[in-house]
Structure formats: C-alpha cells, structure tokens
N, C-alpha and C positions, 0 to 999 in steps of 0.2 A: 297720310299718317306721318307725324313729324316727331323727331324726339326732340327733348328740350333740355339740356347740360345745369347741372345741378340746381334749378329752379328749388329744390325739395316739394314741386307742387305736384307735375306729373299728370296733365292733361289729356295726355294723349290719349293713354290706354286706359285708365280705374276710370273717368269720369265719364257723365252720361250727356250733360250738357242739355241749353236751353234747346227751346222747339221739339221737342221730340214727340213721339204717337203717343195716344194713351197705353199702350203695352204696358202691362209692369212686368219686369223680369223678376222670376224666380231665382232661387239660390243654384241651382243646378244650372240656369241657364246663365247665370253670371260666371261659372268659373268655369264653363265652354267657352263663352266669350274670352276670357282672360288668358286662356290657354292659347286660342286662336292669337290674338295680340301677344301672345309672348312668344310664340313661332315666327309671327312677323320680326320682332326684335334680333332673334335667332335668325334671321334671314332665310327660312324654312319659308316663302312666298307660296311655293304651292302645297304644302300640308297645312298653314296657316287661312289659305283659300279654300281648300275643300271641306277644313276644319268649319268654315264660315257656312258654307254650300248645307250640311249637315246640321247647323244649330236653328236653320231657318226651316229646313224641313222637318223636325223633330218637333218644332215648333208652328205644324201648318203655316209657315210662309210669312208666319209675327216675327218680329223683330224690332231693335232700338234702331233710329235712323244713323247712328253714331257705328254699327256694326256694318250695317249696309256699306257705308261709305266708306269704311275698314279694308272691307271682303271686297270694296271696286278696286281697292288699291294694292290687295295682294298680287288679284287678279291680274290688273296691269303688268306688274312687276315680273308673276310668272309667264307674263307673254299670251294670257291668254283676254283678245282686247272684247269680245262678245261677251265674253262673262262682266267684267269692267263696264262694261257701256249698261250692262243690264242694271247690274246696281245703284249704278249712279244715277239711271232714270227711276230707279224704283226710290228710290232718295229724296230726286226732285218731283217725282209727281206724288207720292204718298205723304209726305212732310213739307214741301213747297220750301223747297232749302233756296236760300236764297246769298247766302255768304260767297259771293262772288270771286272777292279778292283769295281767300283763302281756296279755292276750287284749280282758281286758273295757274296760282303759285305753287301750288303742291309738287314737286320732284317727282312722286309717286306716279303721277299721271301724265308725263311726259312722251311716255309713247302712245298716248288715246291722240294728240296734237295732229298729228298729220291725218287721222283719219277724219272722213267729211260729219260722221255722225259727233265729233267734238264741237262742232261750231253750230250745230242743231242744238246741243245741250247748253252751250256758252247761251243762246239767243231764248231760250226759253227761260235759263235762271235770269236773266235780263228783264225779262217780264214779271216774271215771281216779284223782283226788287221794287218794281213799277209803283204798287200801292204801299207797302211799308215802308219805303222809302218819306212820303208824305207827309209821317208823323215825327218824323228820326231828326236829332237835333246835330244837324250838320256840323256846324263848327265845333261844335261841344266833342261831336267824335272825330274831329281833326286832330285837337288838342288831345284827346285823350289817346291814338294813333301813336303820336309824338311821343307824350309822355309812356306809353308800351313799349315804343324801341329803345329811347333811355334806360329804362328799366330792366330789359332784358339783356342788351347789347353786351357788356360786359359781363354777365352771370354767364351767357353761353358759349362764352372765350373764356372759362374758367378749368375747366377739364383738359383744355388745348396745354394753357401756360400751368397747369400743375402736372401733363406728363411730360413737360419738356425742363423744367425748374424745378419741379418738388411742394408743396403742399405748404410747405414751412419757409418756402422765398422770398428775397424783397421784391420780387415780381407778382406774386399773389397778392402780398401786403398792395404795394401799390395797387393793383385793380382794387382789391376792397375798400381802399382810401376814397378812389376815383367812384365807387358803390354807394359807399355812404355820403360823399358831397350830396350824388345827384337825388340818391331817396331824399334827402334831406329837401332838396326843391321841387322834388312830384310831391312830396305827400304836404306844401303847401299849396299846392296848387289843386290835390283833391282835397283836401281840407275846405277850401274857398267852393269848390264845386257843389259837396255834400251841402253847405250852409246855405246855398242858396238854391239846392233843383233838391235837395231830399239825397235820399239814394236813388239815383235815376236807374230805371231797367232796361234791358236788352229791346224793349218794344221805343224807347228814346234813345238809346246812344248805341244800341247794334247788343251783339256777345259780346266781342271782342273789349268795348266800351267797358261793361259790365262788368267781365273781367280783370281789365286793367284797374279798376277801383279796388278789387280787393285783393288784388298783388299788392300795392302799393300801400295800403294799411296791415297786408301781412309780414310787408317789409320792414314798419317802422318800429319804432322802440315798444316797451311792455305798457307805458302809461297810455300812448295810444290807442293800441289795442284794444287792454281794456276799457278804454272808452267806446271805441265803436262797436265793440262786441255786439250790447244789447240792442245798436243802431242797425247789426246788418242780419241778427235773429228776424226784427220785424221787417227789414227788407226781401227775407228768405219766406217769409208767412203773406207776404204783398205779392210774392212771384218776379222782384226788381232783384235778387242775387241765388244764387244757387245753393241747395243744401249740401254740395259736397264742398263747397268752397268755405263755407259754415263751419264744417267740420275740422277742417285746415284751420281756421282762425282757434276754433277752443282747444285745437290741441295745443298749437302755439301758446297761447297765452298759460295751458295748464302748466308745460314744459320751464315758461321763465317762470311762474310758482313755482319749483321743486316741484311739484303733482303729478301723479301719474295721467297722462294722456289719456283718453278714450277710445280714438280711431285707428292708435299707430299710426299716424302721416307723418310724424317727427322725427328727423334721422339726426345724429349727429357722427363727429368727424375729428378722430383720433388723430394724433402728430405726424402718423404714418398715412393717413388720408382712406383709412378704411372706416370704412361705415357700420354704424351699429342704429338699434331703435332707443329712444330713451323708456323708458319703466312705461308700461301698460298695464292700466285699468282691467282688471277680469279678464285675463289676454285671452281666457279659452272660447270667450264668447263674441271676440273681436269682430270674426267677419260677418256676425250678426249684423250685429251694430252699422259695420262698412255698408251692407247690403241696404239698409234702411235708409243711407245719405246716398245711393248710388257711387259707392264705392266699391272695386273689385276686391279678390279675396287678397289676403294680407304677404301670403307667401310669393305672389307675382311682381307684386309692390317689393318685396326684398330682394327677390332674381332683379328687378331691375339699378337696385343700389349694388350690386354683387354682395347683397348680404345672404349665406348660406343659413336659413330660417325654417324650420317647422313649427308647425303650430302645434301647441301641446295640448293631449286631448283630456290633461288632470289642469286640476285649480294647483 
C-alpha cells in the first residue's frame, strides 16, 4: 500500500481496481474498509490489521481482493508475517493476482523477503502471469511504463519542494513548467495510441497500462477532456477502463465548467497550500453516489488532503 503525493487521484485507498471477485461491497462494508486504510495512513499498522481481520469475518470471509492485500500489508508492518503470508495467498489464489512488479516493489512487504514462503508466493504469481501474459501487448506496455514514470515523477516530488520552498516558489513554478512540457508529450503520444488500439484495456496493456491512459487525459487541458469523456464512458461500459476513474474525469471536466462536481474528487489549492473541495452536487448524498463508482466515503478522502470535513446530514 503506497501513498502517492498530490496526484488529486488517490489510488491507493478509495479505489477498488480491475480483477477483483464478484463481492460487491455494501455501504457499511466500504467505510470499515476506509477506516481500516485510514489507520494505515495514521501508521496504526496493527489496529488497521485487526480492523481488516474483523470486516472479513463480519463478512463470512468475503472480501474486495484490493483489502486482502491492504490487511497483508498492515500485517507485515505490525510484524506479524503468518497473518501477511495469509492474505497474500488468499489474494493470489482467490483472484489469480498476477501484478508481479508491483507485489515484489512494495516497501510494505519487505520483511515477508527473507522468509522461504516469499519466494513460494513470488513463483506461483509467475505462473498466474504464464497465460495472460499471451494476450498482453508488450511493447505498447513498455511505452506506456515510460510514459507513467514521466508523468508521475515530478507530481510526487511536489509536497517534498513545497515543504521545503513554499507553495508560491520559483521552485514549484519551475516543476509545473517541467509538468506541463512533458503532459504535453504523453498526451501525444496517448492520443496516437487511442487512434489506433481504441481504448485498450487492462486484459492488453496490464492495469497499470490502463491507468496510465487516463491519468494522462486527466492531466490534459478542458478541450481534451471533453473530448474523450464520452470515449472512456464506453470504455468503462466495454470493461477496457474503470468506473472510479470515470468518475475523476466528469468531475474534472465539471470543475473547469464552473459546475458543481458530482463525486467530490476535485480538491483545490489556496496561496497558503491548504486544500479545500470545489462546490458539490447534492453534497448530502455524495457517498451514495462514491459508493456506486467504487469509491470510499468522502470524509476519508478529506483526512487524507488534511481537509477537516463533515458530511452534512441537511441539503
């Protein structure tokens, strides 16, 4: 479980992500989850762990595969490596997780390494990889690899050079200078992609692939956008992009309208570098709505901008 420095996207903990079981998670069961991930953030590893231990029993033993692999990672961290190991095969053998790269990079699981049952688990997700791997458009997820560190590399040296310079610096300026060049050459280079594969899904170019197409169309300008909005609704109806990522894009686009938002994922950012949400749609009935895109509840999503937020229970 990785944080990611002011992306405004917020991966790690609200989203539910491709592959996962048929479960659908209820409303009670999404802000146990959110609570548990926000104990993690609080570095509560083992209230966040047992927090987990508890939504899967409450839930005879159902679960998102995105929580399992949460709770191996609290797990790890509080030291305890049997609970850890549990998850993470309950992970790979239930949902056939196959994200390799991201498993064996994780910080999180760094003390599973020297035990012998990590390289049991490393050679089985090896096999999972064996047959989708097959259909997976190789180079296409090289280039788009490439184009993901570009894009992020700089946004997540953003919080580093604004507590040390200030918000308002020519050191800020300059990274968003260096920001804006390079969107400007990923989003020709997804533009050229899109024209020719469609919107490719996660079953051709991986998640990760998947994702990086709709960062980089949420990175770009408003004409953009609105252009591919209606391109990546029917990608999200085909199963090639994700409904919370969906979500992200029309708030986006509502926010550069003046409009009021629908999901709250829009934050913006005052002179002094404090964060607020822009104007929400029906705000009382938001996490509704969150909950139907696989989004967690709205006030977790604010603890993590350190926006001090309640949801208000009048119109």
């Amino acid at each position: 479980m990785k944080r990611q420095s002011y992306t405004f996207l917020l991966f790690l903990v609200f989203n539910l992500s491709f592959g996962q079981s048929r479960f659908k998670p209820t409303e009670n069961y999404i802000k146990q989850s959110s609570r548990a991930s926000e104990l993690y953030i609080e570095k509560n590893y083992v209230r966040s762990a047992e927090l987990y231990d508890k939504l899967f029993k409450t839930y005879s033993g159902r679960g998102l595969r995105i929580d399992r692999y949460n709770a191996a990672c609290a797990w790890s961290l509080a030291g305890n490596k049997d609970q850890a190991f549990h998850y993470l095969n309950q992970s790979l053998l239930t949902n056939e997780w196959v994200n390799l790269s991201n498993i064996a990079s994780d910080s999180d699981l760094s003390s599973l390494h020297n035990d012998k049952r990590w390289q049991i688990l490393i050679d089985k997700i090896r096999l999972n990889n064996k047959v989708p791997e097959q259909h997976l458009n190789k180079p296409l997820i090289a280039l788009l690899d490439t184009i993901y560190t570009e894009d992020q590399t700089d946004r997540n040296n953003l919080d580093i050079i604004k507590q040390k310079f200030g918000w308002q610096s020519k050191q800020i300026d300059s990274v968003w200078n260096r920001i804006r060049i390079q969107d400007s050459v990923n989003l020709a280079r997804i533009k050229f992609i899109i024209s020719v594969n469609g919107w490719p899904g996660p079953n051709k170019i991986g998640e990760k692939g998947s994702s990086t197409i709709f960062l980089v169309i949420q990175h770009a300008d408003s004409l953009t956008q609105i252009t591919y909005l209606p391109i990546m609704r029917t990608a999200v109806k085909n199963g090639n992009a994700r409904s919370q990522d969906l979500a992200l894009l029309e708030d986006r686009v509502l926010t550069y309208q003046g409009k009021e938002q629908i999901y709250g994922t829009q934050i913006k950012i005052d002179s002094a570098g404090n964060c607020s949400f822009f104007p929400i749609k029906d705000e009382v009935n938001v996490n509704k709505r969150r909950l139907n895109v696989g989004l967690g509840p709205l006030e977790y999503y604010a603890k993590y901008f350190g926006i001090k937020y309640i949801l208000s229970s009048k119109k």
